[in-house]
Rosetta silent file (secondary structure, phi, psi, omega in degrees, C-alpha in Angstrom):
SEQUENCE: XXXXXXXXXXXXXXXXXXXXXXXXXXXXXXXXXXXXXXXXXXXXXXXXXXXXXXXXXXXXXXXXXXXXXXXXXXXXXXX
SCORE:     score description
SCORE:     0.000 S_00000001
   1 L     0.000  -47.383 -166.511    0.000    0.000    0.000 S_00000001
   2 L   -78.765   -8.525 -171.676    2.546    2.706    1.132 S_00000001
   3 L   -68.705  -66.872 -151.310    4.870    1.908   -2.420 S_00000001
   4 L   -50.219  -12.125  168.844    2.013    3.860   -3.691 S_00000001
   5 L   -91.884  129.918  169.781    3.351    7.174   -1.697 S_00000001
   6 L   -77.581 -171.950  173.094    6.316    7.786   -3.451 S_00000001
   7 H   -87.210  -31.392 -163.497    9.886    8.909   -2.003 S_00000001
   8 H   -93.372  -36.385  129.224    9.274   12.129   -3.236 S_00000001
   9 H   -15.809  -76.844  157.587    6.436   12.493   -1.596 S_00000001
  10 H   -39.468  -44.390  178.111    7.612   11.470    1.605 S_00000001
  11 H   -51.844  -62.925 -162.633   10.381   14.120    1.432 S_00000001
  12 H   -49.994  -42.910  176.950    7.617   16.799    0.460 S_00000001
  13 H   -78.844  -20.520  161.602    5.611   15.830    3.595 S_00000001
  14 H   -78.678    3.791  155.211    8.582   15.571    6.087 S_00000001
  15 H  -114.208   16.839 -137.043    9.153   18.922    5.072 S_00000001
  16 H   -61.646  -50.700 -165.626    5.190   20.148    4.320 S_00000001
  17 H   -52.747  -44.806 -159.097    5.818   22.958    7.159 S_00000001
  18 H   -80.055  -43.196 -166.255    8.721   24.673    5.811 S_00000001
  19 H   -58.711  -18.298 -168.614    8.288   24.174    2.060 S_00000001
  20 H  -103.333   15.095 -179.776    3.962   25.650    2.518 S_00000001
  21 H   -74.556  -68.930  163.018    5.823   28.074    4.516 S_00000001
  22 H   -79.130  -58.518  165.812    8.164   29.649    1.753 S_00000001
  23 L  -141.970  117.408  154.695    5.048   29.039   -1.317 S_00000001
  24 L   -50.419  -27.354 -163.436    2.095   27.370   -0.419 S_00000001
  25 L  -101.538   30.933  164.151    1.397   26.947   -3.800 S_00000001
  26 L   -77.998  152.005 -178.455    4.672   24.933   -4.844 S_00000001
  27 H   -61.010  -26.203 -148.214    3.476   21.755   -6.932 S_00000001
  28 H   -82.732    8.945  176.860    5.446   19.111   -4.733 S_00000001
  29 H   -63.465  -84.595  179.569    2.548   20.387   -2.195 S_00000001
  30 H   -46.710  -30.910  146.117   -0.321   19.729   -4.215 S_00000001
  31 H   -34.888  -88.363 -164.472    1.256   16.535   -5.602 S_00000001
  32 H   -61.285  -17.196  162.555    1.508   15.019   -2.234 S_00000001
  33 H   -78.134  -24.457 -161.624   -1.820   16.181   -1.322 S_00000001
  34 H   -85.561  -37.969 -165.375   -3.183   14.593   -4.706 S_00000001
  35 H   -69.581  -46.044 -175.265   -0.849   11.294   -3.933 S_00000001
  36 H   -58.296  -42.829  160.662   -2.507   10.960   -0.482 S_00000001
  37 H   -82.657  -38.809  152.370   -6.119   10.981   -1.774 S_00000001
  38 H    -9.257  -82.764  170.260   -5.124    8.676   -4.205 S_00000001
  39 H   -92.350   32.672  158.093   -4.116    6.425   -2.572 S_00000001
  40 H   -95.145  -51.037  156.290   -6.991    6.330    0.084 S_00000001
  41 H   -54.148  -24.668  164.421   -9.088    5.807   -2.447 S_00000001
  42 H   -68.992  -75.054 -173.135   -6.847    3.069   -3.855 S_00000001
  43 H   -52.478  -25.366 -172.082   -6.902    1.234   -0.225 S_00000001
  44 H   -76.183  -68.285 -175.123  -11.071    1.632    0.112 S_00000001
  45 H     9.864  -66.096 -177.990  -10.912    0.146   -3.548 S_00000001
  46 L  -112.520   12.484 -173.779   -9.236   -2.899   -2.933 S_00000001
  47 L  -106.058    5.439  168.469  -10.381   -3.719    0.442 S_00000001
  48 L   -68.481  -15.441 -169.378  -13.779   -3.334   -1.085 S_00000001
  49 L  -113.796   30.674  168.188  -13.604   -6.641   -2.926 S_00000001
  50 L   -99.158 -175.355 -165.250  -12.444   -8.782    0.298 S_00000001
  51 L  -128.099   34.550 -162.491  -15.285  -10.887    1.736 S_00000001
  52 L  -136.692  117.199 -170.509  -13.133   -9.658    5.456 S_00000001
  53 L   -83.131  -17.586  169.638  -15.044   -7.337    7.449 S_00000001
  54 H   -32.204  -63.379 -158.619  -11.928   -7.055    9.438 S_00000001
  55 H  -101.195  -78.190 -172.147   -9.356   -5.850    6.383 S_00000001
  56 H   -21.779  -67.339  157.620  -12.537   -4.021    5.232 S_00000001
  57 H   -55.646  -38.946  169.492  -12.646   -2.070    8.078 S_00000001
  58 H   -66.105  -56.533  158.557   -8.947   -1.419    8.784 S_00000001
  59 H   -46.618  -22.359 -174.374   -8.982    0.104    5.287 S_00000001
  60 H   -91.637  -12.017  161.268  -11.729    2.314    5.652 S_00000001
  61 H   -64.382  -81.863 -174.797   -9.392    3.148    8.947 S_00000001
  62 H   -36.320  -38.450  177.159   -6.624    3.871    7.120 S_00000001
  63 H   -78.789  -17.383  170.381   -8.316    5.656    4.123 S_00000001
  64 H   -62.437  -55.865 -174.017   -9.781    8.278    7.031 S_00000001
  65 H   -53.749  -35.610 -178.545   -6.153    8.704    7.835 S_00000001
  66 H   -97.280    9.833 -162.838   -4.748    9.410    4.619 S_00000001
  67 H   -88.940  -39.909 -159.782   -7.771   11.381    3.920 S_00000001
  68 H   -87.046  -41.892  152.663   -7.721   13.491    7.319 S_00000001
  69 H   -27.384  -78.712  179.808   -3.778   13.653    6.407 S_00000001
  70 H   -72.170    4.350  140.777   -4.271   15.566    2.979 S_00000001
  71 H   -70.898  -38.819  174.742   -7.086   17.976    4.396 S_00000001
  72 H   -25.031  -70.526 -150.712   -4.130   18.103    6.973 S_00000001
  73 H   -87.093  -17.813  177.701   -1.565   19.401    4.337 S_00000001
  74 H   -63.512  -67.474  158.904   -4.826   21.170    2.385 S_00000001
  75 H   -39.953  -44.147  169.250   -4.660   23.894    5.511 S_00000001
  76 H   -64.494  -35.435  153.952   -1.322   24.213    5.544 S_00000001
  77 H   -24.606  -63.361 -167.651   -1.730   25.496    2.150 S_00000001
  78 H   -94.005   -3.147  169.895   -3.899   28.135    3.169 S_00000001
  79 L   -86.252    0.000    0.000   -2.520   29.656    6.179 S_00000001
């Protein structure tokens, strides 16, 4: 699941503060905001076709998270 967050990615969000800091509106922002609903929407996707209410639910955990992340990083934008 996480190969779907890229490295570049990762960077841009261990730095989200300083880089939305200097221009909110650099792309590797919005990229990393775009990768993160992405792939939340990826994980509800594919845990929609399990018969496991279990993995069904821990994805729809997890898809809150990367969801509630990129509103997260969405704000940071805008202050």
């Amino acid at each position: 699941m996480f190969e779907a967050i890229s490295v570049e990615t990762f960077n841009t969000l261990d730095q989200i503060n300083a880089i939305a800091a200097v221009n909110p509106d650099d792309p590797r922002v919005a990229a990393a905001i775009s990768q993160l609903r992405d792939t939340a929407h990826a994980v509800l996707a594919a845990a929609a076709a399990t018969p496991d209410s279990y993995a069904r639910s821990t994805a729809k955990a997890v898809h809150d998270g990367l969801v509630s992340a990129a509103a997260i990083c969405e704000r940071m934008r805008q202050t």
